[in-house]
N, C-alpha and C positions, 0 to 999 in steps of 0.2 A: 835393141831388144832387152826385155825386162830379165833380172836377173832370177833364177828358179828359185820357185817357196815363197817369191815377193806378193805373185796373186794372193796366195795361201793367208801371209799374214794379211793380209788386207778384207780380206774374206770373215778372218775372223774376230780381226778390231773391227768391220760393221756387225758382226751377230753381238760382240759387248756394246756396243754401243743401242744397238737397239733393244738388245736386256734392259739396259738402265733407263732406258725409255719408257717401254713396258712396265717396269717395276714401278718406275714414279705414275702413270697413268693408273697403274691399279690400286695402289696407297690411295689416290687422291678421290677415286672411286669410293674404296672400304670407307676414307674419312667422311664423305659427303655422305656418303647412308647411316652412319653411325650419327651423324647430327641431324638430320631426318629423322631416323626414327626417334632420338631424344625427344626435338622436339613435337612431335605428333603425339610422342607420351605425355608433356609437359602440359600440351594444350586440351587433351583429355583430362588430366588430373585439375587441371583451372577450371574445366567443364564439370566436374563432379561437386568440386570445391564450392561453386555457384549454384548447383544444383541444389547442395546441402542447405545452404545462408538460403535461397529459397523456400525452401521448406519450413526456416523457423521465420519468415518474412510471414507463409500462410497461415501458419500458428499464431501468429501475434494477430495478423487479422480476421480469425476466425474467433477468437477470443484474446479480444483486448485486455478485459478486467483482470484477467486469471494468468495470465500468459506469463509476465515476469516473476511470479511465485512458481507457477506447474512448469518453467524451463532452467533457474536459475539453479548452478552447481551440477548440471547435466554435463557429463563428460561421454560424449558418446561416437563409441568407435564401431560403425559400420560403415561399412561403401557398396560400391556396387560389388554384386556377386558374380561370379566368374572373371572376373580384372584382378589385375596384379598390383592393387595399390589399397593402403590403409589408410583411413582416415581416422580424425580424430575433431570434434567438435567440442571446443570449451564453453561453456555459457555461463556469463557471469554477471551482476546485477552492478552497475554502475552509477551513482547518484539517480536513481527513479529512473534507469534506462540500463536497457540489457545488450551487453557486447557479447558477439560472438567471435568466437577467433575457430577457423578451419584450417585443419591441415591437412594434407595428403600427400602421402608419401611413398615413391616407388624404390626398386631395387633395379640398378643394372651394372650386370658385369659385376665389380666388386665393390660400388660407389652405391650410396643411398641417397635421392636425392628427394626434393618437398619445398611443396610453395603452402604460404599462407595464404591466407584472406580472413578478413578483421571486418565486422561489418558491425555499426552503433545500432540497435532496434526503439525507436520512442514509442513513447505510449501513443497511442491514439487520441 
């Protein structure tokens, strides 16, 4: 016959053990959603960033002639409206050809984070 209190402890090195189960199970959860939504922000702010270089892609071909004078030294910082992320468009005139460099850039937690995109525009 088992000695009295033995169930007892046994009882309650399986409820610790199954804490520390639990505990790593839901750690591995928070980490997996917290790199999800990173990245689902990441690939939004690539979508915006592309969206921008787009724009000066239609400028350039809606007016060729004029395009690398009427965009060159524009530094323009808007994005989309209600998003939580800044852009910042450099435009700059490169041997007869205009480069754009796109930033955009979010906040999370207490980290800032931002991707480029660098796009060459040639004349037509």
């Amino acid at each position: 016959m088992r000695n009295k209190g033995q169930m007892l402890i046994e009882i309650v090195i399986s409820v610790g053990i199954l804490a520390l189960v639990l505990i790593g199970v839901s750690d591995l959860m928070t980490r997996t959603q917290r790199v999800s939504t990173f990245q689902a922000k990441r690939d939004e702010a690539n979508s915006i960033a592309k969206q921008i270089l787009n724009d000066y892609r239609l400028q350039r071909d809606n007016d060729p002639d004029g395009f690398a004078a009427s965009v060159t030294g524009i530094n323009r910082q808007t994005c989309v409206e209600g998003k939580e992320y800044s852009c910042v468009a450099l435009v700059e005139s490169v041997n007869g050809d205009v480069d754009v460099t796109v930033t955009v850039s979010w906040v999370e937690g207490e980290n800032t984070f931002s991707i480029n995109l660098n796009q060459k525009l040639n004349d037509l």
